[in-house]
N, C-alpha and C positions, 0 to 999 in steps of 0.2 A: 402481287403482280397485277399491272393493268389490262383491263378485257381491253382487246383491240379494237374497238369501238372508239372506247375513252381516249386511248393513245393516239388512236387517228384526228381526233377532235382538239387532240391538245395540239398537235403539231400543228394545223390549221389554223387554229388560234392564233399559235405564237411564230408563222409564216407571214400571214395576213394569204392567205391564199385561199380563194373561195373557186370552189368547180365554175358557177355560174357565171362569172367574171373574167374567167379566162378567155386568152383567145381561140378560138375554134381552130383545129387543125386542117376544116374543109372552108373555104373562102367561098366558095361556090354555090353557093344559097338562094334559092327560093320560098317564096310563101304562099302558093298557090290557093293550098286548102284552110289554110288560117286568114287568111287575105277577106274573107266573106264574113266573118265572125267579127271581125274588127270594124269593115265596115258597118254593121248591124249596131255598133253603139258610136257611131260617127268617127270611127279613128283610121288615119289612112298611114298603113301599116308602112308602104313604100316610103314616106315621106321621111326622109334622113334623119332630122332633128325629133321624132317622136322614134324612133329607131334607137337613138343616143337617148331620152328619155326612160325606154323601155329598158334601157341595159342592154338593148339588142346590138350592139355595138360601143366600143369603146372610145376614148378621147381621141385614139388615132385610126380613127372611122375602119377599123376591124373586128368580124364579128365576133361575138362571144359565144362559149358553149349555148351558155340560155337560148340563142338565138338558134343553133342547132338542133335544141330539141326541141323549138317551134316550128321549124323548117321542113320542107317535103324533104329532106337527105336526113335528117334523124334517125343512126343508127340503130336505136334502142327498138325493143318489139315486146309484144307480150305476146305469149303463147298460150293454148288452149287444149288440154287433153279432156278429155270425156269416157270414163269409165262406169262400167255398170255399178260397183261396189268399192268403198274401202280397201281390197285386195287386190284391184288394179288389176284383175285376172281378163276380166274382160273390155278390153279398149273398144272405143266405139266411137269417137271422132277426132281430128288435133285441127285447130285452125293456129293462124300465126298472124298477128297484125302489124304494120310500121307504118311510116310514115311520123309525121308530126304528131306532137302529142295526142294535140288534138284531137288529130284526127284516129288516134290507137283508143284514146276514150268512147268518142263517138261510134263507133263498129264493135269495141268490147261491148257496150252496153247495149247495144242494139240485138247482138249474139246471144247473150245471156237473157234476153229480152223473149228471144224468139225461141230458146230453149228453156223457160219457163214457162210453167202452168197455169191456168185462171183458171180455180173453181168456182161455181155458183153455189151457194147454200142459202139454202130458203128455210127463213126464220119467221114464224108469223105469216105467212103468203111473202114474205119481203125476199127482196132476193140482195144478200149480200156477197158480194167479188172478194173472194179471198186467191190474193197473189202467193206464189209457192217461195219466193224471194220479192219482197217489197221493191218497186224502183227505187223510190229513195234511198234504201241501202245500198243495192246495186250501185247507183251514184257514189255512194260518200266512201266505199270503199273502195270501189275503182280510181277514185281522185285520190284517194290516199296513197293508194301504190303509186302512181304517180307523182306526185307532186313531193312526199316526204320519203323517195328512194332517194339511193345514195348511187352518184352517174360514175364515181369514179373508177368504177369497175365494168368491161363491155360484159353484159349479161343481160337476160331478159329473165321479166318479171313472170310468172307461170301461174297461173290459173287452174286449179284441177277439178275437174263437175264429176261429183261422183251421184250418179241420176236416183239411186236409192238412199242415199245419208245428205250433202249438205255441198257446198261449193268452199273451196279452199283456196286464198290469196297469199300465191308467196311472193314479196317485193327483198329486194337487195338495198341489204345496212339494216343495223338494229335502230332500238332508240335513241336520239338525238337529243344532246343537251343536258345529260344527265337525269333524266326523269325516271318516271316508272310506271309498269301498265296501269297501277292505280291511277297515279297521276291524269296518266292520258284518258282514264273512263270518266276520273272526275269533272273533264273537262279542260285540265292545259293543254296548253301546246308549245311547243316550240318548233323551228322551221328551218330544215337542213337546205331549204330552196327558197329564201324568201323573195324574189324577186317572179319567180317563176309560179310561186302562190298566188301572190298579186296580181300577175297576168290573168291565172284563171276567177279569178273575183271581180277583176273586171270585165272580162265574158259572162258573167254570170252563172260560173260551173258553181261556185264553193258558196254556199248559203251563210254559213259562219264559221267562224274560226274555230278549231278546238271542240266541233259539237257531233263530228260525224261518227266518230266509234260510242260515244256517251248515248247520244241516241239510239244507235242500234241495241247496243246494251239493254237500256229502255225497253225498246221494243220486245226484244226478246223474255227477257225476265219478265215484262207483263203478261208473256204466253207462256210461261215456265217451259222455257227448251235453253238450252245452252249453248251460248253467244262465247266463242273460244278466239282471244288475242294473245300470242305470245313473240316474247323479242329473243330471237339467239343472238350470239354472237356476230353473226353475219347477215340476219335474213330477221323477217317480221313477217306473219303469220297470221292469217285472220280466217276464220273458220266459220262460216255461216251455218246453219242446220235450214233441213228443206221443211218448211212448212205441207202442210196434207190435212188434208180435208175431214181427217179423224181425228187430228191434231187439233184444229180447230173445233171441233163437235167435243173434243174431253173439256177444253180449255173453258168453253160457255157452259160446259155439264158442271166444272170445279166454280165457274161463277155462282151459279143457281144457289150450288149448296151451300158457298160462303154466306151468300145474304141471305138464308133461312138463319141460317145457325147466329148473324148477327143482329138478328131479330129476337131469335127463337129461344138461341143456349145450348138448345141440342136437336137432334135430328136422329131418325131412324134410316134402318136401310128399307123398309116401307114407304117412307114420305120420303125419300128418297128418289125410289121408282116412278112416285108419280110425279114427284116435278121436274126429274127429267126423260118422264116417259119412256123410262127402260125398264128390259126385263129382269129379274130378279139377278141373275149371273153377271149381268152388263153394270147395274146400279150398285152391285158386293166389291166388281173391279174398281170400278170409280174410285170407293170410297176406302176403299185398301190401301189404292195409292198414292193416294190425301195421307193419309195416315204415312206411309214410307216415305214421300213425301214433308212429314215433320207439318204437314197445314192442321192437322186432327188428331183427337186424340180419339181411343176404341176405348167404352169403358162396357165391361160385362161379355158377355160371351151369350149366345143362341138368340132365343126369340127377344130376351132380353137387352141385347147389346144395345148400344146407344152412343153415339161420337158430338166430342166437342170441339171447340176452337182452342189451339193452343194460342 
């Protein structure tokens, strides 16, 4: 049997009916808040014939859904809960954004922006800014609920901050096109919005096509935390974890030890301590959970032990 995903895609197909093409059920349009954006790379948004260019209207000068969700009356919204914890026992804020897409990107990110942490940690006298959630992700994953949801359903896309684990993205429709998360980490894409992609590419929201979940991936595997994307049948899912400032201090302590031991061959829990300047209990953790971990191996036991690289 076909997941309804696939079956919604075939019949589209073999329609020729695309969301974004259609005609808007509201005639009544303005561009208020997107009107400034357009200008900023010389395009004059009001001007009819770039309007029919954009898709924002059709051959019989009536708008199109796309033009609806660039428009200040853009029904769609994203929502925002804020809980202390994963158990969702303690709620602790909801905001709700609409308007033009646009303009539901621009105040998502700003939100999250302002409900994120900077730490400073001072490496060497140097002081390095570690973000609790990178912008740039922020960006790529916000645009992606965006721009690769599926409009044909009225529903808003949901956002959950859970302030002690990590931020969670849920957008409406799974994956597009037949792919698969692999797929989408390796780098494809495919585009349930293509018109509506392009728009934002040429505002300059979307840096590259196909790079924004591959990268975060990236990012996060190089701090070994886990970077969670899942497709259901209805809904796409993207799970950030919070970055922390102890997080970061294991991450550079797991550095340290890699490039001893790719030097060295082996390492103790003594030369341990001293090269990341921890105490006996703190540099045994470390290197325990390197070992659980799968990065080392523990060979011997007591004063003797000694760990290598697997």
């Amino acid at each position: 049997m076909l997941e309804n995903e696939t079956l919604k895609q075939m019949i589209i197909k073999n329609s020729n009916l695309s969301y974004e093409t259609s005609v808007s059920i509201n005639q009544n349009l303005t561009f208020n808040y997107i009107k400034s954006a357009f200008n900023d790379i010389n395009i004059a948004i009001d001007d009819s014939n770039i309007k029919n260019n954009l898709h924002l209207k059709n051959e019989q000068n009536q708008y199109t859904n796309l033009a609806l969700l660039l428009s200040d009356q853009n029904p769609f919204t994203i929502k925002i809960a804020t809980y202390e914890s994963f158990d969702k026992n303690n709620f602790l804020d909801r905001k709700e954004f609409g308007g033009s897409l646009l303009e539901i990107y621009d105040k998502t990110l700003d939100y999250l922006k302002l409900n994120s942490a900077m730490y400073g940690l001072i490496d060497d006298s140097i002081r390095k800014d570690i973000e609790e959630y990178p912008e740039f992700i922020l960006r790529e994953i916000i645009l992606n609920s965006l721009i690769h949801r599926d409009y044909s359903a009225m529903t808003s896309n949901i956002i959950n901050i859970y302030k002690n684990e990590g931020i969670e993205f849920i957008s409406y429709g799974s994956l597009y096109g037949n792919i698969t998360i692999d797929d989408v980490l390796a780098g494809l894409s495919t585009s349930r919005n293509p018109y509506l992609q392009s728009i934002f590419m040429r505002l300059k929201r979307v840096e590259a096509i196909g790079s924004g979940l591959r990268r975060a991936n990236a990012y996060y595997k190089n701090k070994d935390l886990k970077f969670i994307v899942e497709a259901l049948p209805s809904s796409f899912i993207v799970k950030l974890p919070r970055i922390t400032l102890v997080t970061e201090k294991e991450n550079d302590d797991t550095k340290i030890i890699i490039d001893y031991l790719s030097k060295h061959g082996e390492i103790t829990r003594k030369v341990a301590e001293q090269l990341t300047n921890k105490e006996k209990t703190s540099a045994t953790f470390i290197l325990n959970k390197m070992v659980d971990d799968n990065m080392i191996y523990k060979i011997g036991n007591g004063p003797n032990t000694k760990y290598i690289l697997k």
